[in-house]
ZAMARGU-4260 file (C-alpha; in steps of 0.2 Angstrom, whole numbers, plus 5000, padded with zeros to 4 digits):
<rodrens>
0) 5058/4977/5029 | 5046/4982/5042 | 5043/5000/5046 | 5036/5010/5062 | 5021/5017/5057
5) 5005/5025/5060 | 4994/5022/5046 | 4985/5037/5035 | 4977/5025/5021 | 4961/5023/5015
10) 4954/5006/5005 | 4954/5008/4988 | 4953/4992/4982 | 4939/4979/4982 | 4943/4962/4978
15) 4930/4952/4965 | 4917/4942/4976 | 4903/4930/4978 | 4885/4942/4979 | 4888/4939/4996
20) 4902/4951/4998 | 4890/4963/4992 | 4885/4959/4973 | 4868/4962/4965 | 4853/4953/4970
25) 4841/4943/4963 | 4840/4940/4945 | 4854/4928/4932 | 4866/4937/4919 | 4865/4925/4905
30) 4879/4930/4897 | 4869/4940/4884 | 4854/4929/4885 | 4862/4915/4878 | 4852/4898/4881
35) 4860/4884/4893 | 4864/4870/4888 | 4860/4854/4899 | 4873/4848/4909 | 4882/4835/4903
40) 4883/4845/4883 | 4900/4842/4876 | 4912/4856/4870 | 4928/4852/4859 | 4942/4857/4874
45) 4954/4850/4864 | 4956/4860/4847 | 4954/4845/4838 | 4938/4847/4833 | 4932/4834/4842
50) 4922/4831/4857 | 4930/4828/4872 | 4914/4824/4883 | 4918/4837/4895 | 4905/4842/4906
55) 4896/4862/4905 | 4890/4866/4923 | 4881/4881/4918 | 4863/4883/4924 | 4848/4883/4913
60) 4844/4901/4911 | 4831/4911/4899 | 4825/4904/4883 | 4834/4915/4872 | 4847/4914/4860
65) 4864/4921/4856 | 4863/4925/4836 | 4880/4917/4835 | 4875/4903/4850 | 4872/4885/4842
70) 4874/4879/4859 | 4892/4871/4859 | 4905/4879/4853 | 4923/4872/4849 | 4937/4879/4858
75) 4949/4879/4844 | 4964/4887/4855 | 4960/4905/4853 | 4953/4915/4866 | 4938/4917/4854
80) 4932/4901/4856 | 4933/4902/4875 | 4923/4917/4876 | 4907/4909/4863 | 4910/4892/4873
85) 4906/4901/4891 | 4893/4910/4883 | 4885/4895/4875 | 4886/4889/4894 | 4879/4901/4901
90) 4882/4907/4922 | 4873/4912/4938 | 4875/4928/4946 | 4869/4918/4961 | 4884/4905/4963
95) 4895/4900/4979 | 4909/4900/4969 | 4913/4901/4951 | 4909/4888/4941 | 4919/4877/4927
100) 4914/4878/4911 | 4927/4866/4904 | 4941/4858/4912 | 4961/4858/4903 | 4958/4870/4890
105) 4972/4877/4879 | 4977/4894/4872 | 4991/4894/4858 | 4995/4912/4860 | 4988/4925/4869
110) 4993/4943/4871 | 4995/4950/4890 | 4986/4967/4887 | 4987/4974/4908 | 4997/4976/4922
115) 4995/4962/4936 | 4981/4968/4947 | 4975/4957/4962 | 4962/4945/4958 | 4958/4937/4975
120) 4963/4940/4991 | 4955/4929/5005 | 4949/4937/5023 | 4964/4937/5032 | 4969/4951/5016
125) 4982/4938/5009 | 4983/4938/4990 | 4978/4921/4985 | 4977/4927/4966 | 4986/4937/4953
130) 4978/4942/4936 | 4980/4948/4919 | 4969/4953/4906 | 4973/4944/4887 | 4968/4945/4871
135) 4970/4938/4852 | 4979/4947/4845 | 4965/4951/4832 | 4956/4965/4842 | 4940/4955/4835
140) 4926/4953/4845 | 4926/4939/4859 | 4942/4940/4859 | 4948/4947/4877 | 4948/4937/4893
145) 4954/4938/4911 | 4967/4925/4917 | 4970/4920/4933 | 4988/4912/4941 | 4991/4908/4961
150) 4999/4921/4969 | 5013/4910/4974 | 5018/4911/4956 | 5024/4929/4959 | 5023/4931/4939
155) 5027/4949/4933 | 5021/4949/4915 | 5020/4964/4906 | 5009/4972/4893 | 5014/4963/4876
160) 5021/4946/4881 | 5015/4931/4874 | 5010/4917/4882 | 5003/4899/4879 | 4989/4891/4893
165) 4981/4878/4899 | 4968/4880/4910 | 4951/4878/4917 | 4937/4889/4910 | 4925/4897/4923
170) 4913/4908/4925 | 4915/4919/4940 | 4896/4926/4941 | 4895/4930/4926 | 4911/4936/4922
175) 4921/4923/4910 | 4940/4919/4916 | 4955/4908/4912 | 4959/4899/4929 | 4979/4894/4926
180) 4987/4884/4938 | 5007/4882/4943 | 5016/4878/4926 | 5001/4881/4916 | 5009/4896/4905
185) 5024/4898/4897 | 5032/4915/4891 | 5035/4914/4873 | 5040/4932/4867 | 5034/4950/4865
190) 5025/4960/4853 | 5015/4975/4851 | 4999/4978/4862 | 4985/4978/4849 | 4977/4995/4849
195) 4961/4996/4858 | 4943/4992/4851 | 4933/5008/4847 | 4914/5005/4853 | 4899/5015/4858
200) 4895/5019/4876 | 4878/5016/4871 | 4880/5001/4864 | 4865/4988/4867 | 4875/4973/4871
205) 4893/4975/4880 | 4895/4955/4880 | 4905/4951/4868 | 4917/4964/4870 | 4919/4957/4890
210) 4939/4956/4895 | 4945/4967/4878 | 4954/4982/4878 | 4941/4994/4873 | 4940/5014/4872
215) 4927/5026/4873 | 4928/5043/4865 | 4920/5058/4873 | 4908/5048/4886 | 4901/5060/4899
220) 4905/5055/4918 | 4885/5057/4925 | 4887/5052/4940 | 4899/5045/4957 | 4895/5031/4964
225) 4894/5026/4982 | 4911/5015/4982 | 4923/5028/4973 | 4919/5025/4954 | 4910/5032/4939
230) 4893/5029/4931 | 4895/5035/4911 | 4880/5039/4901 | 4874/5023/4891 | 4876/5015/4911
235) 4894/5008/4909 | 4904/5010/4926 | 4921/5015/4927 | 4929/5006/4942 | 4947/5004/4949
240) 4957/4989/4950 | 4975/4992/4944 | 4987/4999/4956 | 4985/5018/4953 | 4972/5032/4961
245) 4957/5032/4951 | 4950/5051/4950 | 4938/5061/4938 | 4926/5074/4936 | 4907/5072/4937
250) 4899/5083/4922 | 4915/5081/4910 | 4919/5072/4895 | 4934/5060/4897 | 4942/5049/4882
255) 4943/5032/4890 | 4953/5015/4887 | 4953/5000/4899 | 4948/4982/4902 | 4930/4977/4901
260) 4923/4966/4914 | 4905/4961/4923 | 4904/4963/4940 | 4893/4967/4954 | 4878/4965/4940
265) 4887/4979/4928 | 4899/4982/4915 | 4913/4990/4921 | 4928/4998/4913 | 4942/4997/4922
270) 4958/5008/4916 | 4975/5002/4919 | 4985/5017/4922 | 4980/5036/4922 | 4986/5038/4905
275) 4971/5028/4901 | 4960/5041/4903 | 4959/5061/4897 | 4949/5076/4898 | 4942/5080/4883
280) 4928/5093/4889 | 4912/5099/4898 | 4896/5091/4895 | 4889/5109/4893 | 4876/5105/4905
285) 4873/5099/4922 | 4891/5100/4928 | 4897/5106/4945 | 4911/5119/4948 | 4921/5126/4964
290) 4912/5141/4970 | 4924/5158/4970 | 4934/5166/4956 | 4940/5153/4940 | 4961/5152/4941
295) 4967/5158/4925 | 4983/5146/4926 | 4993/5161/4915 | 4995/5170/4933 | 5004/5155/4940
300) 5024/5160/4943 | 5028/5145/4948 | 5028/5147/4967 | 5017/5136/4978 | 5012/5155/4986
305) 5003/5155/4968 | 4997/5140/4969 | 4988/5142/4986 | 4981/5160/4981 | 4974/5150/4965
310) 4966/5137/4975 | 4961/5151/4990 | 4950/5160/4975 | 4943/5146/4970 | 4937/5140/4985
315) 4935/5122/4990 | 4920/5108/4995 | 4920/5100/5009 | 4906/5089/5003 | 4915/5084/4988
320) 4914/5065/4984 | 4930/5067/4977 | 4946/5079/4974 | 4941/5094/4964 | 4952/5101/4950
325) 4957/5119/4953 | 4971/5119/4939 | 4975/5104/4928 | 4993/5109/4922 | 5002/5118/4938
330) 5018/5118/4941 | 5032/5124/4954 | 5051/5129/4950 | 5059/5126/4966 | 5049/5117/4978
335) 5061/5112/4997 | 5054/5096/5004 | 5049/5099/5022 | 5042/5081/5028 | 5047/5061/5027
340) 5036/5050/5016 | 5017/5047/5022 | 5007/5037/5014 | 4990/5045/5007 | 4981/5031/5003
345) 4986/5012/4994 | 4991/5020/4978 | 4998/5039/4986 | 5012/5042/4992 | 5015/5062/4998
350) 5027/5073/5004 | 5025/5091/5009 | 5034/5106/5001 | 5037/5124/5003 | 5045/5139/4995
355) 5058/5140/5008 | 5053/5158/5012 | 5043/5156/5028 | 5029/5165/5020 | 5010/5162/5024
360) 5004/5153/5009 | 5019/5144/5004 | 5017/5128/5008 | 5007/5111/5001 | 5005/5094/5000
365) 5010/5084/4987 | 5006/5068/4979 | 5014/5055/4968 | 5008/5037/4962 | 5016/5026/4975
370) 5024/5016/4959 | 5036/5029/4960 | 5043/5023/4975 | 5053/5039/4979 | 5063/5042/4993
375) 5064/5061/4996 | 5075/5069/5009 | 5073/5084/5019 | 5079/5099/5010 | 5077/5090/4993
380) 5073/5104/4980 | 5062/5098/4965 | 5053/5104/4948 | 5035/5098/4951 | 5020/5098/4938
385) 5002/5092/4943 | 4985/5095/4944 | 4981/5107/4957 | 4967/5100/4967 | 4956/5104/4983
390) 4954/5087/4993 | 4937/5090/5004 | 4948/5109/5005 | 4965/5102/5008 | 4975/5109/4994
395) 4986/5098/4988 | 4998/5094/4970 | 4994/5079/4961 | 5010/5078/4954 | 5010/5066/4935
400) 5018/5052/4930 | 5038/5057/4930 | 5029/5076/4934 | 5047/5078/4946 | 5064/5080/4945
405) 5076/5082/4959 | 5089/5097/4953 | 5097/5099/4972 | 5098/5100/4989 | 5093/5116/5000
410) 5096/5122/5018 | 5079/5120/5025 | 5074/5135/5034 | 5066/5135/5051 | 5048/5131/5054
415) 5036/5147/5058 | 5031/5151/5075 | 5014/5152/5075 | 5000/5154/5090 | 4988/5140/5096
420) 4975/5154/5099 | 4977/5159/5082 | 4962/5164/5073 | 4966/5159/5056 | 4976/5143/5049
425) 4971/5144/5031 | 4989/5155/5028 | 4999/5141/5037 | 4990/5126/5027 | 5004/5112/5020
430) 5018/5123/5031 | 5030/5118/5044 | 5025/5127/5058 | 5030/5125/5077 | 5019/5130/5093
435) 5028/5133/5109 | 5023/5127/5127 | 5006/5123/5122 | 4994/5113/5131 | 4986/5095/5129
440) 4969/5098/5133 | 4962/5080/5130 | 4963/5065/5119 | 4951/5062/5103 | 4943/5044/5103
445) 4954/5040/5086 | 4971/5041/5095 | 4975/5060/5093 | 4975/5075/5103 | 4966/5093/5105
450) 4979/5108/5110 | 4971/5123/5118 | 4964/5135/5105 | 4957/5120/5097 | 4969/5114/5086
455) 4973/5095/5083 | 4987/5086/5083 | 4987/5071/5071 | 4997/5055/5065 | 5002/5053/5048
460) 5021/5048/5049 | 5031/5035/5053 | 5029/5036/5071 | 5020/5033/5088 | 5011/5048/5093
465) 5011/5049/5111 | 5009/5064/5123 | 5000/5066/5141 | 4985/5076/5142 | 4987/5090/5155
470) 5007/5093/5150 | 5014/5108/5140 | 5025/5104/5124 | 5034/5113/5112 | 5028/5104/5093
475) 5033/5106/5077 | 5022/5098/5062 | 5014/5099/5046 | 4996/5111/5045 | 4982/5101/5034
480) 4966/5102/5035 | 4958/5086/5037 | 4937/5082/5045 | 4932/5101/5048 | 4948/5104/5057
485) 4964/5112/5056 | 4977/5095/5061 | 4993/5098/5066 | 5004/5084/5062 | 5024/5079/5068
490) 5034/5072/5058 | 5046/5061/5070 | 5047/5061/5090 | 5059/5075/5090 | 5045/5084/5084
495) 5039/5084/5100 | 5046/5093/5117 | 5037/5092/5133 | 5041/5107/5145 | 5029/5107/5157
500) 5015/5105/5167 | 4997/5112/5164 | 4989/5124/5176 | 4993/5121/5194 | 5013/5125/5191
505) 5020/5137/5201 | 5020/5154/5202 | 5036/5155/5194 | 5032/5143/5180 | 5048/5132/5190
510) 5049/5117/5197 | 5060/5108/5207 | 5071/5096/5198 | 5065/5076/5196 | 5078/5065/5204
515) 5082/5052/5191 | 5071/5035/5192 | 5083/5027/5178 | 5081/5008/5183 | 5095/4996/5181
520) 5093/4980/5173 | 5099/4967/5163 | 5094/4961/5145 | 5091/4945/5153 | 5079/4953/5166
525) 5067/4964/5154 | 5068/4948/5144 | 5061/4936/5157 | 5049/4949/5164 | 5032/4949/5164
530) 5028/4963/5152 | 5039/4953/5139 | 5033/4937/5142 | 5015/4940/5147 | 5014/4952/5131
535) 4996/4947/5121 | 4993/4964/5117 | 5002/4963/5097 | 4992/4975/5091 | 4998/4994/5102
540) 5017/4999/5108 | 5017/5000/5127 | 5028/5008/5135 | 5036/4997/5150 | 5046/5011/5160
545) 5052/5028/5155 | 5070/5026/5156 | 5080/5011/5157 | 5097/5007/5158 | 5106/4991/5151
550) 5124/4984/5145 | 5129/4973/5131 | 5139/4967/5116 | 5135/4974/5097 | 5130/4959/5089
555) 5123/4967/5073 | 5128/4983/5068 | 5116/5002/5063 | 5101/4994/5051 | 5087/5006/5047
560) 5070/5005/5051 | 5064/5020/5047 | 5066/5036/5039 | 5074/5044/5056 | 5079/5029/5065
565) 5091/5013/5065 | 5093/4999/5076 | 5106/4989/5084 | 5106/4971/5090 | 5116/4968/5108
570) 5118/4952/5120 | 5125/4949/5133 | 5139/4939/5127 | 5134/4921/5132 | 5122/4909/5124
575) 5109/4909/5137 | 5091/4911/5133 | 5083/4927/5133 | 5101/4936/5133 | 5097/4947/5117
580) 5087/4963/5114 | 5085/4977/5099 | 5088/4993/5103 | 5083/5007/5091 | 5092/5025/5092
585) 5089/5040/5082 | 5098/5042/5066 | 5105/5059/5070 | 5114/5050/5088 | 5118/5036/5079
590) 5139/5036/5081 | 5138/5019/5071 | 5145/5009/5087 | 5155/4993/5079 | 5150/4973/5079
595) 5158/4969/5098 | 5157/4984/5105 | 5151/4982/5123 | 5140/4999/5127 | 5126/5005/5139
600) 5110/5010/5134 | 5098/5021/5142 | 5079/5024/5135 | 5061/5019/5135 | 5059/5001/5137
605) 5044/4996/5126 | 5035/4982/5121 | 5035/4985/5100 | 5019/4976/5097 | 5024/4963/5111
610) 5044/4964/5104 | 5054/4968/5119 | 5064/4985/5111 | 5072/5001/5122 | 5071/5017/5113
615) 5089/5025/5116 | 5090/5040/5123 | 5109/5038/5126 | 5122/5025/5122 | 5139/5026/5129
620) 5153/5015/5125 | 5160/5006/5140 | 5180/5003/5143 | 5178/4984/5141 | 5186/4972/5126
625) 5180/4969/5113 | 5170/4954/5107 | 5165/4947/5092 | 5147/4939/5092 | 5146/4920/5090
630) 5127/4913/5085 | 5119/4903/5099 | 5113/4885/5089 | 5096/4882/5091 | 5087/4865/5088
635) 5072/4868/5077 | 5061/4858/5090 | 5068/4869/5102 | 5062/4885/5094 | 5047/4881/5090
640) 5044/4875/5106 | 5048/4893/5116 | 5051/4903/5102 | 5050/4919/5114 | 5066/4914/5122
645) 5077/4918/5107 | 5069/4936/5104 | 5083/4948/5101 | 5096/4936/5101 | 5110/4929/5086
650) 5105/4911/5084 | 5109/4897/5070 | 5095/4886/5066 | 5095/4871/5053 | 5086/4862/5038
655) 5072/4875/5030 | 5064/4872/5014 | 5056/4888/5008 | 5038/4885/5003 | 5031/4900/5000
660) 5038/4916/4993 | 5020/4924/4990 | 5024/4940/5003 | 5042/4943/4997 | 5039/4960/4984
665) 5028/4965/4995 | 5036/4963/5013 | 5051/4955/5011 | 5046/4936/5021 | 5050/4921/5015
670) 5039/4903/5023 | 5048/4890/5028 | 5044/4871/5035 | 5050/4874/5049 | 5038/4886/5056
675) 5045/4901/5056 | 5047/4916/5044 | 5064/4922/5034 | 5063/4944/5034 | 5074/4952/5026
680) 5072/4968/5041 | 5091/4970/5042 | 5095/4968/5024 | 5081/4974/5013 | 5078/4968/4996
685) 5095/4973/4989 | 5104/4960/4998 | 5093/4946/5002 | 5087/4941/4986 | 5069/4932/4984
690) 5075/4912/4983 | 5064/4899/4974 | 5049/4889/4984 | 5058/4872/4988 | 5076/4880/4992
695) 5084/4872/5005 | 5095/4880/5018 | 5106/4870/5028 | 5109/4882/5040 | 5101/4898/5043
700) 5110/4913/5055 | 5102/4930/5060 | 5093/4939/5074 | 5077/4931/5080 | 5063/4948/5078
705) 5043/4945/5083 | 5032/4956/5072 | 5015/4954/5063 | 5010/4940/5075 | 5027/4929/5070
710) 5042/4924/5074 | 5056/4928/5059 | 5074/4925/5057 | 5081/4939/5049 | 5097/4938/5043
715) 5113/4949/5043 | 5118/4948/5026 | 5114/4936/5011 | 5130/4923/5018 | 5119/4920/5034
720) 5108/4908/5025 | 5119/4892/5018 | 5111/4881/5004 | 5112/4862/5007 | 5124/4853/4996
</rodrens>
């Protein structure tokens, strides 16, 4: 389902690459100093025992030995003998791409001991590769490897299951993985995930223990390192690459478990979820503290005004590399939820929360793995329990996995009057506040706004922020503190009242009334005009003209799009090209106008990233019968030809294979052969179930949308899409 947005994320992934993405240079891992074979030596792929001739393409690297190396190995259908084979082989840090080690090689049982994480994406950020990390079963060294499946698989495999493979073995610079193509695995059952293998964080030689679940006891976090993770003592890195936020402490001593891989010319441990990792203690030297007065959490009442006066004693770093931990176990009784969903970063979502008292103090943001996937309401009252942290002086609750639960529903209380001249914002941080006829002084060069007195207004929600420099508005927002400034940030466009002009109004702060400039048109008119069909510019909302009137027929009733808004599809009642427009409408005016309905529309005409839309600031529902939509058929030629001509409208189109389902978890679009996109915008994922690669429809029905760079079919409901007999 698409959703209006402006983005408040940061990158917290980075995918596995060549040394030319930004590995180490110079030098060859040689996968613990093993000697290379020549190419050409012959490895037993087959679990026979017997040679198959296969050949190793492994480069010769330092004249050493491996004490268990002989120089081939056979690969006797445990993950074992993969691991001694690829380390018999030997790799370069230095390749283009990763190289085979053996081609067709078979695993009778593995254990999946991970989550899925993203293994490859390519530079247009699609995912081209899922992984897993799996093991033996034995907890023996060698016994772990990473395994690798197209991403069109769309595998969900979970911690325990058992697989059989076949696959090619590679070495991806140095890091040893199981490369499995379509139908290359089969599920065979489920049993327990083999407790992790205990090992020193000193240990001279990580090697063998590469792609094992492995733990570290009491290791001492030394150091942060420029891309977001952790240097341990003995050198091992902690890195992130499971879908959670990675966060510790610099100075303290954590009990660690995760996946072992080599990357970037280092071991790194990767943990898969943040249960895989637990303060244990200081490193009685060397660490760093918050400056001000230590929280004892006793005088915690469970009030987010306590929590605030915590984290105001404790003061706050704005040079911080990363969130610091002002209490570890906080919690709050009855926190009222004042704010949609924002996302905080890839793996955050957040929501901010108050006391409902309208006191200074008594407000704060909160966090929650975006795993969750809640859907909070305004007023929502919840039990939280987190960690208490200060991000760069943002106070905010990390709240812990299943740290909430929802016990109710308030009256949300009226956001607090505060003055743009104010000299102090800390008080109002994480509140709903609301300044009144405040002026736009300028625009910042990232797409926000200064208001006089200094304060910044911000985007975080799903919304287009948009106001006019030299005009008065009333605002109500969000307070956070974000880049040395106090931001103020609007939840959704009613959030934002203009009232005025700047200096040079008159005397009596009146004016004389606008005559109304509403134009008049027709769908087919804003359709065929140039702003629709010149539109290049996919990548901004424009706004066409401030208010624009039109009349049609409801051809697809409310759907949402976002938090605050739905939208409706209308026509003009023919089959004529260009005769069909989406119009989105608040949710709180949304009087749920029937299918047939004929109404007129008055509102912002806009091009929606070059998607012909009017914002409604008024429907009214015209005196005319009735009629019920019928879908305009559409040769396939013929749409793909002039695609644009169809934007807004019902249509029926015929004869789609599906041929790629990779983007359907993750934003509900199906491929087809015929060169458009299924979306399941109207429906969501509840109704239009993800359908096999190489399902043929017949015939397919729905409104024709343009977003992303694409045309899409989005269909009404799940009967809209007919399979072929």
């Amino acid at each position: 389902m698409r959703q209006r947005f402006a983005p408040l994320t940061i990158l917290l992934f980075i995918a596995l690459c060549a040394p030319a993405c930004g590995g180490t240079e110079g030098g060859t891992n040689n996968e613990s100093g093993a000697q290379n074979p020549a190419v050409g030596s012959a490895l037993d792929v087959d679990g026979s025992g017997n040679s198959t001739g296969s050949n190793i393409t492994g480069t010769v690297g330092e004249d050493h030995e491996h004490p268990d190396s002989d120089h081939t190995h056979e690969v006797d259908g445990t993950i074992r003998g993969l691991q001694l084979a690829a380390d018999s082989a030997g790799c370069s840090e230095e390749a283009s791409f990763p190289e085979t080690v053996a081609e067709s090689v078979s695993i009778a049982t593995a254990i999946v001991t991970s989550p899925r994480f993203v293994a490859y994406e390519n530079s247009n950020g699609e995912v081209e590769l899922h992984g897993y990390y799996i093991c033996d079963g034995d907890q023996g060294v060698w016994s772990g490897v990473m395994l690798t499946l197209p991403a069109g698989e769309n595998t969900n495999l979970n911690p325990g299951d058992t697989l059989t493979l076949v696959g090619d073995l590679k070495e991806a610079w140095c890091n040893t993985q199981l490369s499995v193509e379509a139908n290359g695995y089969e599920l065979t059952g489920s049993t327990e995930v083999p407790e992790p293998l205990d090992i020193d964080a000193f240990a001279e030689d990580m090697e063998p223990y590469e792609g094992m679940l492995i733990r570290l006891s009491e290791v001492l976090v030394e150091s942060e390192t420029s891309w977001g993770g952790y240097v341990l003592e003995g050198g091992i890195e902690v890195s992130y690459g499971f879908d959670f936020f990675l966060s510790m402490e610099v100075g303290k001593r954590y009990d660690i478990t995760g996946q072992l891989r080599y990357a970037f010319g280092a071991y790194q441990l990767l943990p898969r979820s943040e249960s895989d990792f637990n303060l244990t203690g200081e490193s009685g030297s060397g660490g760093t503290t918050n400056p001000g007065t230590p929280v004892d959490p006793s005088d915690l009442d469970g009030t987010i005004l306590a929590l605030q006066e915590a984290a105001e004693s404790a003061g706050c770093d704005e040079n911080a590399s990363f969130p610091n931990t002002v209490v570890e176990s906080a919690y709050v009784s009855a926190a009222v939820v004042t704010s949609p969903r924002i996302e905080v970063s890839d793996y955050l979502h957040g929501y901010y929360v108050w006391d409902n008292t309208q006191a200074p103090w008594s407000g704060i943001l909160m966090t929650l793995n975006a795993s969750e996937n809640t859907n909070f309401q305004l007023g929502d009252t919840l039990g939280l329990s987190g960690e208490l942290q200060e991000a760069w002086c943002n106070t905010q609750l990390n709240i812990a996995a299943n740290g909430w639960e929802l016990t109710g529903t308030s009256e949300l209380l009226s956001p607090v009057s505060v003055s743009a001249d104010a000299t102090d914002f800390e008080p109002y941080e994480g509140m709903l506040v609301s300044l009144s006829d405040v002026l736009v002084e300028s625009e910042t060069s990232w797409g926000g706004y200064v208001l006089e007195g200094g304060m910044e207004v911000s985007y975080g929600f799903d919304f287009f922020l948009s106001m006019e420099v030299g005009k008065r508005y009333d605002i109500t927002g969000q307070i956070r503190y974000a880049y040395g400034a106090y931001q103020l940030l609007p939840r959704f466009l009613e959030d934002l009242l203009l009232v005025g002009e700047g200096p040079g109004d008159d005397p009596g702060g009146t004016t004389d009334p606008e005559p109304d400039t509403t134009e008049f048109s027709s769908i087919t008119e804003l359709q065929q005009g140039p702003e629709s069909i010149l539109c290049t510019d996919s990548s901004s909302i424009v706004t066409v003209s401030e208010s624009v009137s039109v009349e049609g027929f409801v051809t697809v009733g409310s759907f949402e799009v976002h938090d605050t808004l739905n939208a409706y599809a209308i026509s003009e009642g023919g089959s004529e090209e260009y005769s069909g427009l989406v119009i989105v409408v608040d949710k709180g005016a949304d009087e749920n106008w029937a299918v047939g309905t004929r109404i007129k529309v008055t509102g912002t005409y806009i091009e929606f990233y070059c998607m012909t839309e009017i914002n409604a600031s008024s429907v009214e529902v015209l005196d005319t019968p009735a009629q019920d939509p019928t879908p305009t058929p559409v040769d396939n030629a013929d749409f793909a030809a002039n695609s644009e001509a169809y934007e807004g409208m019902l249509v029926t189109l015929s004869d789609a294979t599906v041929t790629s389902v990779e983007n359907a978890e993750s934003y509900g679009e199906f491929d087809t052969d015929a060169g458009f996109l299924i979306d399941d915008w109207i429906t969501g994922k509840e109704v239009l179930a993800t359908p096999e690669v190489g399902t043929s429809y017949c015939s397919l029905t729905g409104i024709v949308s343009y977003n992303f760079g694409s045309y899409r079919l989005n269909p009404r409901s799940a009967d809209d899409l007919v399979l072929c007999e």
